[in-house]
C-alpha positions in Angstrom: 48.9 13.2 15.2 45.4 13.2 16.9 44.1 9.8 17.7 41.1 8.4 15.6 37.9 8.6 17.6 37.1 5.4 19.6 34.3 3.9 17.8 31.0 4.2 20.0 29.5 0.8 21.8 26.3 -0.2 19.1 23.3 0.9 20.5 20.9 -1.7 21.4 18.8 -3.1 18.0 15.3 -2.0 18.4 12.7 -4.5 18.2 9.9 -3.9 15.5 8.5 -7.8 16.5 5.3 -6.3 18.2 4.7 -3.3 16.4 1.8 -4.7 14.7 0.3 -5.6 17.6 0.8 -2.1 19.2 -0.9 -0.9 15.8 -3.8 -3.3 16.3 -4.7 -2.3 20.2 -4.2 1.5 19.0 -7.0 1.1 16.3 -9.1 -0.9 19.0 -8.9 2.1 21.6 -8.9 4.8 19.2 -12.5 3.2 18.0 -13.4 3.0 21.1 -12.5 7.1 22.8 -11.3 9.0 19.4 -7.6 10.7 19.8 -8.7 13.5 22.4 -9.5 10.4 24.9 -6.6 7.9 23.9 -3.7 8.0 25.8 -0.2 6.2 25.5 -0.8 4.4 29.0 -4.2 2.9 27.4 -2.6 1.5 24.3 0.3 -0.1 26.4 -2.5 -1.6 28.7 -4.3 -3.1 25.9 -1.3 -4.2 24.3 0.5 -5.5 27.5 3.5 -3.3 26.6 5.5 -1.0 28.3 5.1 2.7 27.9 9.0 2.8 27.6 8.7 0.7 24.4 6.2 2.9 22.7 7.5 5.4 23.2 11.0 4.0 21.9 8.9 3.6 18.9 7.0 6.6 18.8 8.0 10.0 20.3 4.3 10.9 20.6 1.0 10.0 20.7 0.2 11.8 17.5 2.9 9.8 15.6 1.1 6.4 17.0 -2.3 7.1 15.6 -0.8 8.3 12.2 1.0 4.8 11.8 -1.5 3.1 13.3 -4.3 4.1 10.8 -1.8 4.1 7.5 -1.6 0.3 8.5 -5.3 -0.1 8.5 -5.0 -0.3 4.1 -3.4 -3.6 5.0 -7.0 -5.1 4.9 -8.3 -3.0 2.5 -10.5 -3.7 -1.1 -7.8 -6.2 -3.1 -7.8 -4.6 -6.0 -6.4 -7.9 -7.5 -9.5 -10.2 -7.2 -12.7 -7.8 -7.6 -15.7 -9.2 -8.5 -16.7 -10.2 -12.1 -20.2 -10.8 -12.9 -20.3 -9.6 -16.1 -22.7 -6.2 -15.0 -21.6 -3.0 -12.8 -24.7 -3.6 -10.5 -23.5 -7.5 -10.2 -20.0 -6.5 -9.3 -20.6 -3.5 -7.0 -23.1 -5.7 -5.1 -20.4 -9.0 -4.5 -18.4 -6.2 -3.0 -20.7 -6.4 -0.5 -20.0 -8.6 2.4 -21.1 -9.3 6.1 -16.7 -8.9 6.7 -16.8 -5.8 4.7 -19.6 -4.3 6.0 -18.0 -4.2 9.7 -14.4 -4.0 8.8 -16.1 -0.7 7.1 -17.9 0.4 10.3 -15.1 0.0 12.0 -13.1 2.5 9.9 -15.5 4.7 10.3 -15.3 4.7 14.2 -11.8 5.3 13.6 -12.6 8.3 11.3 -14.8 9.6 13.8 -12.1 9.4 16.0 -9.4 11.3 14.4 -12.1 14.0 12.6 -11.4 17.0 14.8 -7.7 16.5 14.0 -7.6 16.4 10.3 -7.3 19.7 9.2 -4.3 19.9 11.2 -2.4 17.0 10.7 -1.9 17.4 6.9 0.0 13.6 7.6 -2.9 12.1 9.2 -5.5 13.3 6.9 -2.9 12.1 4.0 -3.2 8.6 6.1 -7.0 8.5 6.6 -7.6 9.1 2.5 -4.8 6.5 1.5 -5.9 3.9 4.0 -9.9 4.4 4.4 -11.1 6.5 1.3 -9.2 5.3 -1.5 -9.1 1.6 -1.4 -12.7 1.5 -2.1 -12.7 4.5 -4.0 -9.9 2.9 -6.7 -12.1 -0.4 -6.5 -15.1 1.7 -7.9 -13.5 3.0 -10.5 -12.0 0.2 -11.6 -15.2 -1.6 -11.5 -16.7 1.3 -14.0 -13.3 1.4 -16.3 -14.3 -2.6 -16.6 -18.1 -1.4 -17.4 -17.5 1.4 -19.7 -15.0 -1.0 -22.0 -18.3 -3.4 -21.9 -20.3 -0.2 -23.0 -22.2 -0.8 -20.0 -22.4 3.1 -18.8 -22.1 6.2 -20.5 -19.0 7.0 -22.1 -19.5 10.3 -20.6 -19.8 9.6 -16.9 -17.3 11.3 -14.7 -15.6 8.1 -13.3 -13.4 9.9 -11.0 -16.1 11.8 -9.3 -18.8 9.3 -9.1 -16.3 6.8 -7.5 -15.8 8.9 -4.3 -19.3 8.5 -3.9 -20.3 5.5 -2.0 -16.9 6.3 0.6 -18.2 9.6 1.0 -22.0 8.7 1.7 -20.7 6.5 3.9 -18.8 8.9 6.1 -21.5 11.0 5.8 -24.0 8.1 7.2 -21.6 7.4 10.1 -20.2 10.5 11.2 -22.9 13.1 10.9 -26.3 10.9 11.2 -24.6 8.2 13.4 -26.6 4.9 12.0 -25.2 2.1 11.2 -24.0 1.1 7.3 -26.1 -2.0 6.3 -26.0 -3.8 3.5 -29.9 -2.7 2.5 -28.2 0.6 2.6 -25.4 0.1 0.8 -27.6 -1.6 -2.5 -30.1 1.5 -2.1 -26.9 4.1 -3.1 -25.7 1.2 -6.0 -29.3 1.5 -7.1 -30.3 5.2 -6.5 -27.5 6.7 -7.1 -24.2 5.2 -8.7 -26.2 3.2 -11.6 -28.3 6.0 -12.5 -25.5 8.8 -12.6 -23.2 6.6 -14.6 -26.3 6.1 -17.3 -26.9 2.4 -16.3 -30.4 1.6 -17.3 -32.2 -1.2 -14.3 -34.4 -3.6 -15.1 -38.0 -3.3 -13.5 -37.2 -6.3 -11.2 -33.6 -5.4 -10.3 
């Protein structure tokens, strides 16, 4: 009769108290040297951590930055209490907000940061559309559903399409010209470009 195997001692519980923190300080120096310049040893610095424990955590750096920027969609658009003025134009432009406006920025650095890796990091690209582009994407669109029931826009507008447009613009502001998102330019794309595509006639004094 063989013995049963003696039952292994419980390996020590990990600690998940400061991963949020970890998260935080990996957004901060990601923003600040893009993934080719971070390194584990900054993040632990920042976050006064030991390298041991993030690496406990994370067996690489690449796994930290994915995790790190799924978590930013914790602050993103809620989707749950969007504006309601009673006009697209009204809503898109209560979206805007001094908080939103750098929270945005910020995102953006962090975008920048990550862009050389996207197209080889299927799982960090799938992170950066979920957490940066989408949020504020699926607000758009929800804001223009709400419109076209009002019979606000043109029923034909491509909803899906035109709703990509202010994230993308925006990416294209940051990363490629490098100036800074305002909120002067963010009502000149409501008002060039969104209203006018979706069919929304402006008044003269709008």
């Amino acid at each position: 009769m063989t013995d049963a195997p003696t039952p292994g001692r419980p390996g020590r519980k990990r600690d998940h108290s400061r991963d949020p923190e970890i998260l935080r300080c990996t957004i901060d120096v990601l923003a600040e040297t893009g993934f080719e310049g971070m390194t584990i040893e900054m993040v632990a610095a920042r976050a006064k951590a030991g390298k041991a424990t993030l690496y406990r955590r994370w067996a690489s750096k690449g796994e930290l930055v994915v995790d790190a920027v799924a978590c930013l969609k914790q602050g993103a658009v809620d989707l749950d209490d969007l504006p309601d003025t009673g006009t697209l134009r009204g809503d898109l432009v209560a979206m805007i907000k001094p908080q939103s406006i750098d929270e945005a920025e910020k995102k953006m650095r962090v975008m920048a940061g990550v862009v050389t890796m996207l197209s080889t990091t299927p799982e960090l690209a799938d992170a950066v559309d979920s957490a940066i582009v989408q949020p504020r994407a699926q607000a758009n669109r929800l804001l223009m559903r709400r419109a076209l029931e009002r019979g606000e826009i043109d029923p034909a507008t491509d909803i899906e399409s035109l709703a990509l447009v202010t994230p993308s613009m925006v990416s294209y502001r940051v990363l490629v010209l490098r100036r800074p998102v305002d909120r002067d330019f963010l009502i000149s794309l409501i008002d060039g470009v969104l209203l006018p595509a979706a069919g929304v006639r402006q008044p003269a004094d709008a």
